[in-house]
C-alpha positions as CSV (number, residue, x, y, z in Angstrom):
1,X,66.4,79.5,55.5
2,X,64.5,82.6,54.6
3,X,61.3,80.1,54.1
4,X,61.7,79.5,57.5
5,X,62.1,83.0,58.6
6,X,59.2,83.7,57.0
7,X,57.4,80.9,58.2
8,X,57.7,82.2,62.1
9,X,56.5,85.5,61.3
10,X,53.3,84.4,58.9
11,X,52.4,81.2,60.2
12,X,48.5,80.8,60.7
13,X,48.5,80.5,64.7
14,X,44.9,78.8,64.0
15,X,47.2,75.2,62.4
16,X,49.6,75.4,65.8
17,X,48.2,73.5,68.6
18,X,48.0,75.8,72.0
19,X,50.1,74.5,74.9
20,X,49.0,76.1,78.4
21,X,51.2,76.4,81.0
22,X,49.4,75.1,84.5
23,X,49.0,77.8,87.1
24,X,52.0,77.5,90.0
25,X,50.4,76.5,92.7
26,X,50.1,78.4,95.8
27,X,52.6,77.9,99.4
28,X,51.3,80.1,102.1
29,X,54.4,81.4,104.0
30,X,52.5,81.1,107.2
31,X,53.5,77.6,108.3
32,X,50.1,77.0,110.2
33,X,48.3,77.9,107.1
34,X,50.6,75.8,105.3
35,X,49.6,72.4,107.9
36,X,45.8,73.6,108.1
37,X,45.5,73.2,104.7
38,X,48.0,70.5,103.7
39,X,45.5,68.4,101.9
40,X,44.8,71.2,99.2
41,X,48.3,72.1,99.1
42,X,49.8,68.8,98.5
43,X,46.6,68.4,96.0
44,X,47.1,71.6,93.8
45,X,51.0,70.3,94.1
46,X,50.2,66.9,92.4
47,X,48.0,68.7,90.2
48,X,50.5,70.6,89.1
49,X,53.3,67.9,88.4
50,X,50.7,65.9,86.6
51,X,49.7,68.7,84.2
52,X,53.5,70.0,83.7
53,X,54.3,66.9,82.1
54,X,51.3,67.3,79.9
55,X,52.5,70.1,79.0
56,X,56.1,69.4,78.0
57,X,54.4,66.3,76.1
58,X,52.5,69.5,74.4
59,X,55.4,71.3,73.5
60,X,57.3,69.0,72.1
61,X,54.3,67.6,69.9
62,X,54.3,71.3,68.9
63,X,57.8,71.4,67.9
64,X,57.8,68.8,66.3
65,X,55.1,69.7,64.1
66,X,56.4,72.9,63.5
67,X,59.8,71.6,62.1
68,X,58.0,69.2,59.6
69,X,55.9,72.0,58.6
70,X,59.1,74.0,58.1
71,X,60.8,71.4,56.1
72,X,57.9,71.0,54.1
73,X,57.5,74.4,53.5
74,X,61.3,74.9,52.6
75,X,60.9,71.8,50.0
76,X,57.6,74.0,48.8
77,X,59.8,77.2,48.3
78,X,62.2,75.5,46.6
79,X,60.0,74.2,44.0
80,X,58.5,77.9,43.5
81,X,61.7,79.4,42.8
82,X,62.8,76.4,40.5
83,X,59.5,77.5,38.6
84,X,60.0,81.4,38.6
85,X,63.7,81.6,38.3
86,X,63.8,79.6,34.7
């Protein structure tokens, strides 16, 4: 458990892949602005729905990376105290 502890805090952020969040898109509150410009609006909206779920794809591909590279660090740790502590 303290492997893993350690592990969050000292991880190279250079191994973990970067997941970015899409920017919300934007909804005028002015309802003619809102119909003028429906096309963009519905456009950014589909944009936005398509790259969330890229996103969530992201982060879970991220999470699960960084449990197996927990795991494997905590089987790693183990080995080094079974080497120091005899």
């Amino acid at each position: 458990m303290r492997a893993i502890f350690l592990l969050v805090f000292f991880a190279n952020p250079a191994i973990a892949e970067s997941c970015l969040a899409p920017q919300r898109p934007f909804l005028p509150s002015d309802p003619q602005a809102a119909r003028e410009y429906a096309d963009i609006i519905r456009n950014d909206f589909e944009l936005y729905i398509r790259d969330i779920q890229s996103y969530f794809r992201c982060l879970d591909d991220e999470r699960a990376r960084a449990f197996e590279e927990a795991r494997e660090v905590s089987e790693e740790y183990g080995r080094f105290l079974g080497l120091v502590e005899r």
